[in-house]
C-alpha positions in Angstrom: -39.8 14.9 9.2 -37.5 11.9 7.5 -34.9 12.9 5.4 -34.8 11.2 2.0 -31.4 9.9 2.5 -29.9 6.8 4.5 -28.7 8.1 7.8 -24.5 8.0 7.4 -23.5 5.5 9.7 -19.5 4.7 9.5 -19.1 1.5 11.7 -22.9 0.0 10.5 -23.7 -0.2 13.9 -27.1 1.7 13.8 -30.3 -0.4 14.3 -33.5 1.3 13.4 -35.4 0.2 16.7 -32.8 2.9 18.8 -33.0 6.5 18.2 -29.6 7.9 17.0 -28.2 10.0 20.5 -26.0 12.2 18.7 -24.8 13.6 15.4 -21.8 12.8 13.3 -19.2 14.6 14.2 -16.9 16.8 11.5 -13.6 15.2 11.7 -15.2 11.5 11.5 -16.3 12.7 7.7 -12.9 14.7 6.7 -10.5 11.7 6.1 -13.8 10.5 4.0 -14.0 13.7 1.9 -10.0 12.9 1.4 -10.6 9.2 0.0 -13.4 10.4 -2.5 -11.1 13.5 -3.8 -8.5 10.4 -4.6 -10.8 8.8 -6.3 -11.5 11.3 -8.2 -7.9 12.2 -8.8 -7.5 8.3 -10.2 -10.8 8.9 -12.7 -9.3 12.0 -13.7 -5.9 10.3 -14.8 -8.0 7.6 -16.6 -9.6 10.7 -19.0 -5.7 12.1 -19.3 -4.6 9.1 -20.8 -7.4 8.6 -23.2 -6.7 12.4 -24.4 -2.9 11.2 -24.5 -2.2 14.1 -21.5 0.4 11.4 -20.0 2.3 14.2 -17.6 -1.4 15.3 -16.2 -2.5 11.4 -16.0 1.1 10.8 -13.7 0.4 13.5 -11.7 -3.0 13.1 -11.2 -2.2 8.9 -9.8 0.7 10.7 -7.8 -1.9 13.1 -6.2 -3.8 10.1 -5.5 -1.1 8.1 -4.0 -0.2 10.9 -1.6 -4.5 11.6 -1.1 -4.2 8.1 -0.4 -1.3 8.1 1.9 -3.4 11.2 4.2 -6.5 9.9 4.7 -5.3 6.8 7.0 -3.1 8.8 9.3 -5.8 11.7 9.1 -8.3 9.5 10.5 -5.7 7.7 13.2 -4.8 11.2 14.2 -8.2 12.5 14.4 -9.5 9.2 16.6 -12.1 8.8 13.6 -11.4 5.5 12.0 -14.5 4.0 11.0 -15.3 0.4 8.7 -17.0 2.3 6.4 -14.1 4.3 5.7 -12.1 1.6 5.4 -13.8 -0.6 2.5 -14.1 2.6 0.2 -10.5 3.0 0.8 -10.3 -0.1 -0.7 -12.6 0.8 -3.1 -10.9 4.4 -4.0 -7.3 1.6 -4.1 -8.8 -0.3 -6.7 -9.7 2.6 -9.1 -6.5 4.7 -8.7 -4.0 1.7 -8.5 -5.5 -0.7 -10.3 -7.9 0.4 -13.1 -5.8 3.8 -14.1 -2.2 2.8 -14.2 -3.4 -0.2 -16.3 -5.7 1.9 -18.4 -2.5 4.3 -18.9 0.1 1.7 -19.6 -2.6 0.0 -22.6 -3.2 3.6 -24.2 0.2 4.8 -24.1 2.4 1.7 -25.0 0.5 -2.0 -24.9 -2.1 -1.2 -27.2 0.1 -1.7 -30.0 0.2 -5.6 -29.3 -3.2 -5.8 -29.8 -4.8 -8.4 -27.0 -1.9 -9.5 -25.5 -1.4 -5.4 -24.3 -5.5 -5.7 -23.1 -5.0 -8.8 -21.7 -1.9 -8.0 -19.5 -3.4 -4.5 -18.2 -6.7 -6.6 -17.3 -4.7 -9.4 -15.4 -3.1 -6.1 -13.9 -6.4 -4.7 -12.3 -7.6 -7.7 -11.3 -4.8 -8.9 -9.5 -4.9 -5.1 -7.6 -8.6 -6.8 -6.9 -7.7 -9.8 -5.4 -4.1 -7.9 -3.2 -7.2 -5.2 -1.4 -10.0 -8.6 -0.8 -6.3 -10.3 1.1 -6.0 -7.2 2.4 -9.3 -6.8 4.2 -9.7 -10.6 5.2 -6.5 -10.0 7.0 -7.4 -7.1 9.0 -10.4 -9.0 10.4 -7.6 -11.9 11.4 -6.3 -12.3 14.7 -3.7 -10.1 16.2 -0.5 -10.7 14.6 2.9 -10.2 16.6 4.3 -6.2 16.7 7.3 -6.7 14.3 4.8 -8.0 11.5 3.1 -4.6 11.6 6.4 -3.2 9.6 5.2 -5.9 6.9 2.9 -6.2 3.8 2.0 -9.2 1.9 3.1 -8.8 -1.2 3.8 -5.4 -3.4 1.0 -2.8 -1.7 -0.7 -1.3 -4.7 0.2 2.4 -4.1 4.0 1.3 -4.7 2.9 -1.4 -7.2 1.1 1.5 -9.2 3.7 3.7 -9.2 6.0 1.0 -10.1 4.5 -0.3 -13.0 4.4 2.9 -15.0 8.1 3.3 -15.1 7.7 2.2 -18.9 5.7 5.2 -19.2 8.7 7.2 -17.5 11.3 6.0 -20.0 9.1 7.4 -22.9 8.8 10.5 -21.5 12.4 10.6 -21.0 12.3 10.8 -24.9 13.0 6.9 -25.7 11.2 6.1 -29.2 8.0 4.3 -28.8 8.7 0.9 -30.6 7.2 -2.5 -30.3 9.8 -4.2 -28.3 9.2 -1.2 -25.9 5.6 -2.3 -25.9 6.5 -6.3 -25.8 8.6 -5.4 -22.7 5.8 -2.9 -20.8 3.4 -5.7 -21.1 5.7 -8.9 -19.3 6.3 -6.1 -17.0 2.8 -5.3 -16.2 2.2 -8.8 -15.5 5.5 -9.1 -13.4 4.4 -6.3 -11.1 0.6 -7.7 -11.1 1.8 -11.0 -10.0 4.2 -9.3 -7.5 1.2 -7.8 -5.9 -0.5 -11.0 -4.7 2.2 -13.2 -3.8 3.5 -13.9 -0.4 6.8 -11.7 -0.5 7.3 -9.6 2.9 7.9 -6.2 1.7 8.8 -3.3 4.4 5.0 -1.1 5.1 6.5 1.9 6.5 3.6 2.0 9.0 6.3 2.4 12.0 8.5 4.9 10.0 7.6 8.3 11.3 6.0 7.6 14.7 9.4 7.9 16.7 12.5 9.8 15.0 16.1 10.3 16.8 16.6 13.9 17.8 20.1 13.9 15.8 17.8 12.8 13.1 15.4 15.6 12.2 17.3 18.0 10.4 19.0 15.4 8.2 15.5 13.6 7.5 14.3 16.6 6.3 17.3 18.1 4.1 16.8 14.5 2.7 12.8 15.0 2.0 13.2 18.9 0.8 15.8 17.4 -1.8 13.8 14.6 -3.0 10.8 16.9 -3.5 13.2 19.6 -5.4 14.6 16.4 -7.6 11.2 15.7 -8.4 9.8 19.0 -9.1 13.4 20.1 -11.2 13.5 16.1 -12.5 10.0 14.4 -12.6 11.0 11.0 -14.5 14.3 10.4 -13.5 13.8 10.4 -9.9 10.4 8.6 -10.5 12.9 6.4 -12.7 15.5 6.3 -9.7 12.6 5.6 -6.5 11.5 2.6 -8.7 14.7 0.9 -9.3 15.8 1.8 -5.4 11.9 0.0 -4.3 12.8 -3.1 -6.6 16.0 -3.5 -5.1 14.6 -3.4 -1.6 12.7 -6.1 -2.3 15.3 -8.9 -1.7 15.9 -6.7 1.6 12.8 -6.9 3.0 12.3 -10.8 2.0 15.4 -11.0 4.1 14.6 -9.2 7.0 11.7 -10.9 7.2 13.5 -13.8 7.3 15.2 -12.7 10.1 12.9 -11.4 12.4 10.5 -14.8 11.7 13.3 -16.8 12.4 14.0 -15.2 15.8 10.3 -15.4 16.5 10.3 -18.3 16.3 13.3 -19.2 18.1 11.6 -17.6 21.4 8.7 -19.3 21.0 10.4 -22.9 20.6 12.5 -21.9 23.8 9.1 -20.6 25.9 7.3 -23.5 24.8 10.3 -25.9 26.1 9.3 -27.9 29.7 10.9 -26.2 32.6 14.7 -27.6 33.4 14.9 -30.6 35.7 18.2 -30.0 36.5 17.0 -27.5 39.4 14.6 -29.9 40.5 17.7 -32.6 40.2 19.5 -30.6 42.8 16.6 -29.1 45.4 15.2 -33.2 45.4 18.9 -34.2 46.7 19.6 -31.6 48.9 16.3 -32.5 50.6 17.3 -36.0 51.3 20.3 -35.1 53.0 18.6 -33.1 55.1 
């Protein structure tokens, strides 16, 4: 008897003419069940900042930052990544890190500049749009050399996200809502919007964590247990703090880049170089005096 639903197939490999040889197996739909709890983590923060619940609606695009940050290395660690788990965690991007910081940052602060406040949180969204379409052309691209893997193009929206509500960190900090506050969050907004499409290298952090130093570990973590107590004991100034310390990195990363691109390319220049005469030079006359 057929089921009334679409069989779930997560690489869209299935063709109707072959019979299916075996079930889905559980951990290939866990890092799924993740994405879609994000996504409903970023829906839930757009309803908290309609209400005007602005703690719950940062907490609830935090929750989906680190949802966000799970379900990826869930799936690598689990040997389940799948295409179809990849374009809704594209999708699930788009909602949390586009549509509810933007919706946030109009309700809280840009709506009192009318349009301009609309207009800067759409441009906002839509530029988190276009940064995930890059982002999936360019996984289908060839293979890029290692060191580039420690690289995005442009702001990734997670960080962008969390970035561009630091407005909203400075009212709760108790700062009077006023209109140049408002005039400021929404050249801001675009700043951070624009930031997320360009070309600037910025450090990925997809290497950090796979090998650590054994004289390492227990400082790594005193670091990470203090950060999370800061957070917990100090939610917006250490939000405030991890934003300024991410923009200042910025000109870092550019740099490094810079660095490692140039070096790359220095090897290549010197493998693509003819082989030396000056050996054949010297073998060529030794042979003619023998």
């Amino acid at each position: 008897m057929e089921t009334p639903f679409i069989p779930f197939d997560p690489d869209g490999n299935s063709q109707n003419t072959q019979p299916r040889l075996r079930d889905i197996p559980l951990r290939a739909i866990f890092p799924n069940l993740l994405t879609l709890l994000a996504i409903c983590s970023g829906l839930t923060s757009i309803r908290f900042s309609i209400e005007g619940r602005i703690e719950l609606a940062v907490a609830a695009i935090l929750l989906a930052a680190v949802l966000d940050g799970l379900d990826g290395r869930v799936a690598r660690f689990l040997k389940s990544t799948t295409r179809f788990g990849a374009q809704m965690d594209s999708l699930a991007d788009f909602v949390n890190f586009g549509v509810a910081p933007a919706m946030m940052l109009y309700f809280t602060l840009m709506d009192s500049v009318r349009s301009f406040g609309w207009i800067a949180a759409l441009i906002f969204a839509i530029c988190a749009c276009l940064r995930l379409a890059r982002f999936n052309v360019m996984i289908d691209m060839p293979s890029q050399p290692k060191w580039q893997n420690n690289y995005f193009v442009g702001v990734p929206a997670p960080a962008a996200a969390l970035t561009v509500i630091a407005p909203v960190y400075i009212l709760m900090l108790g700062v009077e809502r006023s209109d140049g506050l408002a005039v400021f969050t929404t050249f801001y907004t675009l700043a951070i919007g624009l930031l997320m499409i360009s070309s600037l290298p910025t450090f990925s952090g997809k290497e950090f964590g796979k090998r650590i130093a054994r004289d390492l570990v227990l400082p790594l973590m005193i670091v990470l247990v203090t950060a999370v107590a800061f957070l917990l004991t100090y939610p917006w100034q250490t939000l405030l703090i991890f934003v300024f310390i991410y923009l200042a990195m910025l000109p870092f990363s550019w740099h490094s880049w810079r660095k490692q691109m140039n070096a790359h390319m220095q090897i290549a220049h010197e493998a693509a170089k003819p082989p030396s005469t000056k050996g054949r030079k010297t073998r060529a006359s030794k042979t003619s005096k023998d």
